[in-house]
C-alpha positions in Angstrom: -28.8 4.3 5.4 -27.8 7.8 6.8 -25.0 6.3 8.9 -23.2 4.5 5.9 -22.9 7.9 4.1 -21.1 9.3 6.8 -18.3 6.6 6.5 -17.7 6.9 2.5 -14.4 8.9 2.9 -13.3 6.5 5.3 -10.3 4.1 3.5 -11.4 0.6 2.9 -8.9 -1.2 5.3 -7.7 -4.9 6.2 -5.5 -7.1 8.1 -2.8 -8.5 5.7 -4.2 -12.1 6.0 -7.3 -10.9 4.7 -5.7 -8.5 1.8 -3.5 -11.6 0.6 -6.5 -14.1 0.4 -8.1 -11.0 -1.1 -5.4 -10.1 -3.9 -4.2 -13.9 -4.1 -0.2 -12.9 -2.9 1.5 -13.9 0.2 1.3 -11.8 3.6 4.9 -11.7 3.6 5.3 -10.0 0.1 2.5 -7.8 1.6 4.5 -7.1 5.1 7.6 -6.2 2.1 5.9 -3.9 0.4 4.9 -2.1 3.3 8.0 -1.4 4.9 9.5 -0.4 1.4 6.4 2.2 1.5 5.3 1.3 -1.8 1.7 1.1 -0.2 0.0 2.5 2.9 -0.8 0.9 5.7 -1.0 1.2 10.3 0.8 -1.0 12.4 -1.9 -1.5 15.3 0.9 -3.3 17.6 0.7 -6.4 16.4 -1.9 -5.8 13.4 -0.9 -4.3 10.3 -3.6 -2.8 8.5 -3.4 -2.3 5.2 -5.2 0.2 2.7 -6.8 -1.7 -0.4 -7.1 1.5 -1.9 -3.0 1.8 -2.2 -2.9 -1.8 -2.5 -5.3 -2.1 -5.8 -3.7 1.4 -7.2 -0.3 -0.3 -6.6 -1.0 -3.3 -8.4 -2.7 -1.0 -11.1 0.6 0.6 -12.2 3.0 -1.9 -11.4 6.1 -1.3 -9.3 7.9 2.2 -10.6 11.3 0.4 -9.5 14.6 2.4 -8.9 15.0 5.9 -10.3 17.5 6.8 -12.5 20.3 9.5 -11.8 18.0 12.1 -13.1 14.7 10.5 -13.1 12.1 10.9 -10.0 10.1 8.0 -9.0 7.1 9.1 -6.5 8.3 12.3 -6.4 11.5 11.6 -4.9 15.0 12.4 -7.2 18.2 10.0 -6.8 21.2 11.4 -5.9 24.3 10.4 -6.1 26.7 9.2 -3.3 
């Protein structure tokens, strides 16, 4: 019991096969939102791993979509071109 205190802090992680049977969406909507960077996730090679943390907050709050002119969205501003 000792040893599974000690990994507590340690992000819940899992391939994106296992997070889409997990969450009920597709692996490819997963592999999107990944490279957009709307959640986290390590690219092992040819493993992606994702965080379910960042996954479950994500689908907590819905997708902020894109930021206004003066709006910031994640802490990021838009500019103009």
């Amino acid at each position: 019991m000792g040893d599974v205190t000690r990994f507590r802090n340690y992000p819940q992680m899992a391939t994106v096969k296992k997070a889409a049977e997990t969450f009920g969406v597709s692996p490819s909507y997963l592999r999107r939102l990944c490279k957009a960077g709307k959640i986290i996730f390590v690219n092992t090679g040819h493993v992606w791993l994702i965080n379910l943390d960042s996954l479950a907050r994500y689908f907590d709050k819905g997708d902020p979509g894109p930021a206004g002119l003066n709006e910031t969205v994640g802490g990021i501003r838009r500019v103009e071109r």
